[in-house]
matplotlib code that plots the C-alpha trace (Angstrom):
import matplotlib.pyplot as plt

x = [-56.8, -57.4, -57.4, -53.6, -54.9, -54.8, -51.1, -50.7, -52.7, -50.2, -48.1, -50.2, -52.9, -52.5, -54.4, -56.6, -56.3, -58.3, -59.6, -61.9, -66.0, -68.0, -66.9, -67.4, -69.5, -67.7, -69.7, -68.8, -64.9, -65.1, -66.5, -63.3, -60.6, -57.7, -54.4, -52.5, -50.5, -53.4, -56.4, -58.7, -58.3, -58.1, -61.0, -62.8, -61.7, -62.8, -65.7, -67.6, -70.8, -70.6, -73.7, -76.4, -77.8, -80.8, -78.6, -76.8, -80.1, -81.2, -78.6, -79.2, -82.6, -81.3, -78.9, -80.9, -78.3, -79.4, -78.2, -81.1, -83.1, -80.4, -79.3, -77.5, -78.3, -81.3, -79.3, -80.0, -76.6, -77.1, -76.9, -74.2, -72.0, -73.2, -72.6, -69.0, -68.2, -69.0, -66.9, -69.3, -69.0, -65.5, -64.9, -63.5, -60.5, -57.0, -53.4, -50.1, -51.4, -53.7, -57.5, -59.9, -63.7, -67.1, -66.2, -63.5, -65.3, -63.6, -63.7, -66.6, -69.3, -68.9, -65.3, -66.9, -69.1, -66.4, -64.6, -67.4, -67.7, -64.1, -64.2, -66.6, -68.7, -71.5, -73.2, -73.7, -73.6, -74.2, -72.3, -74.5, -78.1, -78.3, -77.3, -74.0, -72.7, -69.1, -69.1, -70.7, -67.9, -65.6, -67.0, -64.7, -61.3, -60.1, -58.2, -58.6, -55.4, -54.9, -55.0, -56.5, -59.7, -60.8, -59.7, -62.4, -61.9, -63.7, -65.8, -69.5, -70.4, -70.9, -67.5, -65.9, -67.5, -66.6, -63.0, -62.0, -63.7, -61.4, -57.9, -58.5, -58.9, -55.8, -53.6, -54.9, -53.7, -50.4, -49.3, -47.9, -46.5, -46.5, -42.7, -43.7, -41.5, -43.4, -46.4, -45.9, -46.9, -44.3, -42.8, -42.4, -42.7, -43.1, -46.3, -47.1, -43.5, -44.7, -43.5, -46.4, -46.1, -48.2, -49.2, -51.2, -52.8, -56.2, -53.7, -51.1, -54.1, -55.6, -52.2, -51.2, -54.4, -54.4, -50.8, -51.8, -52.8, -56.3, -58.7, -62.3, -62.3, -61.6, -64.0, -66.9, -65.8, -66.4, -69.5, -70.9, -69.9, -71.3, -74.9, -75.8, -73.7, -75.1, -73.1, -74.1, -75.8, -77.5, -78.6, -80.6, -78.7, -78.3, -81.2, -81.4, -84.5, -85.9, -87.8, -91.2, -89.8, -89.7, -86.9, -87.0, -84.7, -84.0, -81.4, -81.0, -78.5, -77.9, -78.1, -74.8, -75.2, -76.6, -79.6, -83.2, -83.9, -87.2, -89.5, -87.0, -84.4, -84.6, -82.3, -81.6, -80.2, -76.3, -72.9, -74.9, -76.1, -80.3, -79.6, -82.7, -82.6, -83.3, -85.8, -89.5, -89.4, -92.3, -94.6, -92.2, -90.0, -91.7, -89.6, -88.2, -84.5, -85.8, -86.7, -89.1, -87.5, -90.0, -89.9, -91.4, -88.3, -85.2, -83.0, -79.5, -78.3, -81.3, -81.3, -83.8, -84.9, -85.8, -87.7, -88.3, -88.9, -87.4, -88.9, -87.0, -88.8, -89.8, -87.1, -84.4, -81.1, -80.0, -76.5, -75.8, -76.6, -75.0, -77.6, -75.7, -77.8, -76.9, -78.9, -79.5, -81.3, -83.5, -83.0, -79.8, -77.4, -75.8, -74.6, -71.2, -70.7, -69.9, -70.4, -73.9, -75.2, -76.6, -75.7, -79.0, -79.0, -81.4, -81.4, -81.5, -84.0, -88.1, -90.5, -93.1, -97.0, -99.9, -102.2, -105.5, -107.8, -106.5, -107.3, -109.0, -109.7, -110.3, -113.4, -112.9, -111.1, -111.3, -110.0, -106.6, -106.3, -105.2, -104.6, -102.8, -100.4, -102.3, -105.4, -106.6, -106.8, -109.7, -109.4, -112.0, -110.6, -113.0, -111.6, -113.4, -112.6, -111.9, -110.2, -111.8, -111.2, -113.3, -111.5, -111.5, -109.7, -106.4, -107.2, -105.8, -104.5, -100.8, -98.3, -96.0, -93.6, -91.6, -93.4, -94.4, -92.6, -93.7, -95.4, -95.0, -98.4, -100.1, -101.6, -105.6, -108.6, -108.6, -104.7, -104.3, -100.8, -97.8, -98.5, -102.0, -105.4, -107.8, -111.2, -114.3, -116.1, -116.2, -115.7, -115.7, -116.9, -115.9, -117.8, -117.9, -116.6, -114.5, -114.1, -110.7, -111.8, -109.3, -107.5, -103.7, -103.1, -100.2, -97.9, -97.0, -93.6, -94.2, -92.7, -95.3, -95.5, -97.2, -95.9, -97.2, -99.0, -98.6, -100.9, -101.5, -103.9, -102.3, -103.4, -101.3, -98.9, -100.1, -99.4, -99.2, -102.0, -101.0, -99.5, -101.7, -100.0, -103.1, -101.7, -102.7, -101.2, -101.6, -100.9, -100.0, -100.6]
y = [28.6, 28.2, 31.2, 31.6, 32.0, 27.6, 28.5, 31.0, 28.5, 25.2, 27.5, 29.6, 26.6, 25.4, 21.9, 20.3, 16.7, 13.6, 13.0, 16.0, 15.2, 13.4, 10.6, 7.3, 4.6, 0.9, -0.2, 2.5, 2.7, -1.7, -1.1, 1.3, -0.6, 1.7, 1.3, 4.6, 3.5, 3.3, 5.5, 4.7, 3.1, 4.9, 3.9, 4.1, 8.1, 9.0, 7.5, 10.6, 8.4, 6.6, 8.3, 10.2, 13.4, 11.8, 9.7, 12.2, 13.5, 10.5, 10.3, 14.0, 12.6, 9.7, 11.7, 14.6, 16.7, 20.6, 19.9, 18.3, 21.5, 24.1, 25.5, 28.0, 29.9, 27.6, 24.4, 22.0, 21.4, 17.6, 18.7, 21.0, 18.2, 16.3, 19.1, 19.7, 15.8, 16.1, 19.8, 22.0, 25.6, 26.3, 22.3, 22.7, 24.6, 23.9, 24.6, 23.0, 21.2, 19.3, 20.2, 19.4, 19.8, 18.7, 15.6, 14.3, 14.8, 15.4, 12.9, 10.7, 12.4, 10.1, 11.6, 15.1, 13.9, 11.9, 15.3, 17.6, 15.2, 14.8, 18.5, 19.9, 17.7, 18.2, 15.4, 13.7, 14.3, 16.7, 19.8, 18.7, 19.4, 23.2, 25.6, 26.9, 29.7, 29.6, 25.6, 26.0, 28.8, 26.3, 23.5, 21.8, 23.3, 25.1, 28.2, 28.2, 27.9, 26.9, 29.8, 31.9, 32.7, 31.4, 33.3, 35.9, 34.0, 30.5, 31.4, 29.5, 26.1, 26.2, 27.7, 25.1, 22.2, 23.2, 24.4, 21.3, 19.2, 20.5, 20.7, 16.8, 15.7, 18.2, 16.9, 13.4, 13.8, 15.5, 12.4, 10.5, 11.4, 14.9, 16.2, 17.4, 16.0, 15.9, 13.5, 11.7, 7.7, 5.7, 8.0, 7.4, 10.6, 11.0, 12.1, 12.7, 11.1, 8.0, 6.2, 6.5, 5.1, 6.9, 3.6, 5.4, 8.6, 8.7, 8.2, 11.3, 13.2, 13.3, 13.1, 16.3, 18.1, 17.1, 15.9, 14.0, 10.6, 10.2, 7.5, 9.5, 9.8, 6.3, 4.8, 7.5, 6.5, 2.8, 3.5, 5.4, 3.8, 0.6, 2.0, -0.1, -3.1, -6.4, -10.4, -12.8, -16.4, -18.3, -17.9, -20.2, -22.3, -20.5, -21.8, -23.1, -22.2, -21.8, -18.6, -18.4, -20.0, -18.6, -18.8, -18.6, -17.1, -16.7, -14.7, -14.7, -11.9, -11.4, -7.4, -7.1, -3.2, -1.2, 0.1, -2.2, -2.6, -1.8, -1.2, 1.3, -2.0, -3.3, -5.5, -3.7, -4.1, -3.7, -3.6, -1.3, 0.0, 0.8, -1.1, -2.4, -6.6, -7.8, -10.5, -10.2, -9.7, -10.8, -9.0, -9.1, -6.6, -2.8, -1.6, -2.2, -2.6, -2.9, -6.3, -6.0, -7.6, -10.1, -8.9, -6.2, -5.7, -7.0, -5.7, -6.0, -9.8, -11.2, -12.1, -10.8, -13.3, -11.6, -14.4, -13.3, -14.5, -13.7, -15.0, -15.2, -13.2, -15.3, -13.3, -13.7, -15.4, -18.5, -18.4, -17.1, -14.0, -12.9, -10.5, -8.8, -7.4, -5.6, -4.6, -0.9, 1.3, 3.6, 7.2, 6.3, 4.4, 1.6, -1.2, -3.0, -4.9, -9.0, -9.5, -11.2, -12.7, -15.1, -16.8, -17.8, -20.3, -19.6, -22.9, -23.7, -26.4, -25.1, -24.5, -27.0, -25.3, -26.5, -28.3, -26.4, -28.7, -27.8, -24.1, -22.3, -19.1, -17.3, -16.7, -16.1, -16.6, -15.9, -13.1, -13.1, -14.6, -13.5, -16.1, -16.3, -19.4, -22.8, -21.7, -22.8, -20.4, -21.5, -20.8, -21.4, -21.1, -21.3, -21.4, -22.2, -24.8, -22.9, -25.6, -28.7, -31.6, -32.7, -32.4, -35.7, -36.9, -36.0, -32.2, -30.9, -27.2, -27.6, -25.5, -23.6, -20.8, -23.1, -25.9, -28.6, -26.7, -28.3, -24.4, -24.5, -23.8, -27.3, -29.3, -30.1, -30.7, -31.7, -31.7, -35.3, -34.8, -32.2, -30.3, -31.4, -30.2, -31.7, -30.6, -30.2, -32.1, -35.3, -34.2, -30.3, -30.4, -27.6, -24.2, -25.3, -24.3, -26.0, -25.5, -26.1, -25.5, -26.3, -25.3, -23.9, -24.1, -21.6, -23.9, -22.8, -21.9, -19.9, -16.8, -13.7, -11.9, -12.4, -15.3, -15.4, -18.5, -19.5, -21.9, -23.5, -26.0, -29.1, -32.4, -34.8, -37.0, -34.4, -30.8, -27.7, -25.1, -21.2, -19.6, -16.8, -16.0, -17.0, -16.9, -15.7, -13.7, -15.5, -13.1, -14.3, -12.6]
z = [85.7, 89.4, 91.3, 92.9, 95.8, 96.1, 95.6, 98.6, 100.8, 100.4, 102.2, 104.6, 105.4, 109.0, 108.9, 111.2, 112.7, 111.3, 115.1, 115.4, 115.0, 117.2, 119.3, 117.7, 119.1, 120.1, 117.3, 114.6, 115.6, 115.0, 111.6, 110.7, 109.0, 109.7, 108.4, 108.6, 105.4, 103.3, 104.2, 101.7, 98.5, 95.5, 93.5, 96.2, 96.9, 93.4, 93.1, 92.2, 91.8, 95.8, 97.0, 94.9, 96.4, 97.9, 99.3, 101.1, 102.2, 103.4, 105.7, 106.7, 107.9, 109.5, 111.3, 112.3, 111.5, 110.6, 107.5, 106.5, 106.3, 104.8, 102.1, 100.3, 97.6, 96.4, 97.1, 99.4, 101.3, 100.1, 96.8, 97.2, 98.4, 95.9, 93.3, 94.4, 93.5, 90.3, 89.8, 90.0, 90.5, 92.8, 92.8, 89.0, 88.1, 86.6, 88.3, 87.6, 84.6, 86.7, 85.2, 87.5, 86.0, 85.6, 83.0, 86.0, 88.9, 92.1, 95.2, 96.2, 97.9, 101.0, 101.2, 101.5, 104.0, 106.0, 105.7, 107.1, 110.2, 110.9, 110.8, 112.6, 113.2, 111.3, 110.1, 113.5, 116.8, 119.2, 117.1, 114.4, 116.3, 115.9, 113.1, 114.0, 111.7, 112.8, 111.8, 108.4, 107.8, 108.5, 107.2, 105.9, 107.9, 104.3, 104.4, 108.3, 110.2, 113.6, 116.0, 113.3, 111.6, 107.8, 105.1, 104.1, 100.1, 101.5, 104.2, 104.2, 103.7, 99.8, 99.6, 102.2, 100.4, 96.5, 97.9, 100.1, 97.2, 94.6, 97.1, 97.6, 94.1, 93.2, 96.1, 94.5, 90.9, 92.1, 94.1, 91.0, 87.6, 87.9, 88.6, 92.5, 95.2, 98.3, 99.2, 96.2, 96.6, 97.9, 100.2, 104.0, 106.4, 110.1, 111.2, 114.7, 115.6, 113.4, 110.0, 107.4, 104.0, 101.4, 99.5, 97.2, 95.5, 98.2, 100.9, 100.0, 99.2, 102.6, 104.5, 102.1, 103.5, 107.6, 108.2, 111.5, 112.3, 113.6, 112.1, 111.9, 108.5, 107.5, 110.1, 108.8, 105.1, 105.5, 108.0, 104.8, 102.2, 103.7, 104.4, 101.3, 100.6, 99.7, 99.2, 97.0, 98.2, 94.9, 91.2, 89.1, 86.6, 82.8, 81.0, 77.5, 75.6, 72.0, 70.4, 72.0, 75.2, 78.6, 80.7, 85.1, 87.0, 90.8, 92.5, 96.5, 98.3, 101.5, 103.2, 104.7, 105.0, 107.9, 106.0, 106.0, 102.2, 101.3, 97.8, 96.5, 96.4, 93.1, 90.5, 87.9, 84.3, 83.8, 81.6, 80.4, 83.3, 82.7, 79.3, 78.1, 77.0, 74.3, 75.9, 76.5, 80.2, 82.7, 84.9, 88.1, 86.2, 87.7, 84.2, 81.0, 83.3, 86.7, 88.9, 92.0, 95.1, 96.2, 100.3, 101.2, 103.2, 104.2, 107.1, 107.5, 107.9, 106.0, 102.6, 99.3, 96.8, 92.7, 90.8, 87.2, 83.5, 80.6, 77.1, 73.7, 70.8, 68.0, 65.8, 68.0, 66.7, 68.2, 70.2, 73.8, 75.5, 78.6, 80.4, 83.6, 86.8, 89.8, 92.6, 93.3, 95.7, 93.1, 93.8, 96.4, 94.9, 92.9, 94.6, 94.4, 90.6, 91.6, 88.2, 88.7, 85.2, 83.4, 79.3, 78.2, 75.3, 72.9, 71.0, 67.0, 67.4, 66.1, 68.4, 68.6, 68.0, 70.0, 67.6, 66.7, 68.3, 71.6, 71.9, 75.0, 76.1, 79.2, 80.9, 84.7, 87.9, 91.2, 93.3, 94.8, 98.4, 101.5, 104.2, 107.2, 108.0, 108.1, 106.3, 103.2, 100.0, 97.6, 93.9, 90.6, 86.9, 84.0, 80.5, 77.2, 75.1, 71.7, 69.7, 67.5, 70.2, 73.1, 76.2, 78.6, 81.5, 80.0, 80.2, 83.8, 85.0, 85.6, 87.2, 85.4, 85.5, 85.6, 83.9, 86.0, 89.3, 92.4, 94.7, 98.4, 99.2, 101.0, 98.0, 99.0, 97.1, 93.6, 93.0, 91.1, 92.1, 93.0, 89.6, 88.6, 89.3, 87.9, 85.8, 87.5, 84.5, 83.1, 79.6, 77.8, 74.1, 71.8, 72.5, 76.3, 79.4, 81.6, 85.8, 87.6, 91.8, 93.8, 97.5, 97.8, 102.4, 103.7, 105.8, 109.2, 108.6, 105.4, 105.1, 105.4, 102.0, 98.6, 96.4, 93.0, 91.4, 87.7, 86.2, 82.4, 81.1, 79.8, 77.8, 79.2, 77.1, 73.9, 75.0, 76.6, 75.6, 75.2, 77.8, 78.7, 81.9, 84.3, 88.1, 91.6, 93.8, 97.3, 100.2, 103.3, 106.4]

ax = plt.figure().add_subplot(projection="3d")
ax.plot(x, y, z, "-o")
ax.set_aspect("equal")
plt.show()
């Protein structure tokens, strides 16, 4: 059971107002959505998974707060916030029926944190710059009535955090089907001489522990919660492809956060989320469930493009596979599910084999470029001709990944057109080696970054030779 001192303190507990903290900025206060029937919505409150703990201490650092550097007991206080979400230690407990524990969780970590500034102040702003003892002991404004000081039971920051964290998910799973007759959802009461609606559990939870109006801890909520957010711009079409085949795939969204995205950003597998596919994936996946933005970063307002492959096994059954993604900030967080995803048709039809006589093999190419915009990259391939069958005129190094795709690089020397480049010699007999030397230029308006270059030799109008994933990766400056 919970300790009966939670009963004693729904009577005794004085409770602070929602507008203590630091003052907001014009900017912070326009972000708050703040409707005093509806604080917060209910999924949202109980999302015990909103921010991981180096999340939180991420925005310690960001903050400057002292809280970045203390800790109690061995525990950062990041992780003790965190650790109270998911019911640890004083955070778990059972009274009234209601069984609060480490499989339910409490309240989403950003509510804590919302909390803890609202409060005192602690997470930003000028209470937050020094260690104050008398804050940290009432952290979170449990057990401390007005007027009075904290009861001796929850004094201390670990003790504020796990307590508060507990009261709030309690107050939560009260508000609705469980006999009480006060904040329940539904009900209208006058706070602060106003009408207020609780419209749902969050909202009776919060108004049941500060009954005053005051709109910090929705504005810090939404500030928080939208540190990482992202909305989606364009996908790729679903492909259709047989066993053996690759499939491309290109996904743009847009950074509509607050946060600048950097290599820790990442698309990553879903519904299941780190599920591993089924598919052979390509070498712009960083992990078996994990997709490498192709920015080296991406503030807010601009938008992050993940182009990747995915190839069908050889023993794969034909029929459709829905493969779901969602973008996450590795170590931080997970990012809102849009249900991003694409059916891949993996067709009944055979897969056509290159004939023996057109084999090759690789031999050398040369090093990967760096240019700046309107300078010319140069680049040399040399393959050997493996297979039975001279190669001629025919023979040229075409573009691929996807076949035949037109790159955006300036087409120069020895290109016989937008996908072609054509063979050094006149004809490669058997045992020989063949030259492709050609130029790539960086337009002027080219995006700085490093796009990668697939290429595949070809005998026009008979077909495509091995893919042996030959490419360049072409930085520019």
């Amino acid at each position: 059971m919970k300790k009966i001192v939670h009963i004693v303190l729904l009577v005794t507990l004085i409770f602070t107002t929602f507008y203590f903290g630091a003052p907001l900025s014009q900017n912070q206060t326009a972000k708050a959505s703040f409707d005093p029937n509806n604080l917060v919505a209910d999924a949202a409150f109980i999302n015990v998974e909103g921010i991981s703990a180096a999340g939180i201490q991420d925005l310690f650092n960001t903050t400057g707060t002292f809280l970045k550097t203390y800790s109690e007991n061995g525990r950062s206080a990041a992780r003790i916030v965190y650790d109270a979400a998911h019911g640890y230690g004083d955070a778990s407990g059972a009274l009234n029926g209601i069984d609060i524990n480490s499989s339910t969780g409490t309240i989403n970590p950003v509510a804590i944190l919302a909390t803890l500034q609202k409060e005192q102040g602690l997470v930003t702003g000028g209470a937050s710059v020094t260690l104050n003892q008398s804050a940290l002991n009432a952290a979170m404004g449990y057990g401390c009535p007005d007027g009075g000081g904290c009861n001796d039971a929850y004094v201390g920051f670990t003790k504020q955090i796990e307590n508060a964290a507990w009261q709030l998910r309690y107050n939560y799973e009260r508000a609705q089907g469980h006999g009480f007759s006060d904040y329940q959802v539904g009900q209208t009461a006058t706070i602060d001489g106003q009408s207020v609606t609780y419209s749902n559990r969050a909202t009776a939870s919060l108004y049941r522990y500060t009954p005053h109006l005051g709109q910090n801890f929705t504005t810090y909520f939404n500030l928080w919660s939208t540190i990482y957010q992202y909305s989606f711009v364009s996908q790729s079409a679903y492909p259709t492809i047989r066993q053996n085949e690759t499939a491309y795939f290109n996904l743009t969204v847009r950074n509509t956060g607050s946060a600048t995205w950097t290599s820790s950003m990442h698309l990553g597998t879903d519904r299941g989320r780190d599920r591993v596919p089924g598919f052979i994936r390509g070498n712009t996946w960083s992990s078996a469930n994990r997709i490498t933005m192709l920015e080296s970063s991406v503030a807010p307002g601009e938008t992050a493009t993940f182009r990747f492959t995915m190839a069908a096994p050889s023993n794969m059954a034909p029929g459709t596979y829905r493969e779901y993604f969602r973008p996450v900030v590795d170590g931080i967080a997970w990012m809102n599910d849009l249900g991003i995803y694409w059916d891949i048709n993996i067709a009944n039809a055979p897969v056509v084999q290159v004939p023996n006589r057109y084999q090759y093999s690789f031999v050398s190419q040369s090093a990967y470029p760096a240019v700046n915009r309107n300078e010319t990259a140069y680049l040399n391939l040399k393959i050997k001709n493996t297979g039975t069958a001279t190669w001629d005129s025919s023979m040229h190094l075409g573009t691929d990944r996807g076949r035949d795709r037109i790159t955006g690089f300036v087409r120069r020397e020895n290109w016989s057109s937008p996908n072609r480049i054509t063979m050094l010699e006149s004809s490669v007999a058997p045992g020989e080696t063949a030259t492709f030397r050609f130029t790539m230029a960086a337009p002027s308006n080219m995006v700085p970054g490093t796009y990668k270059e697939y290429f595949r030799p070809v005998v026009d109008g008979i077909a495509w030779l091995n893919d042996i994933g030959i490419y360049w990766d072409i930085t520019v400056l």
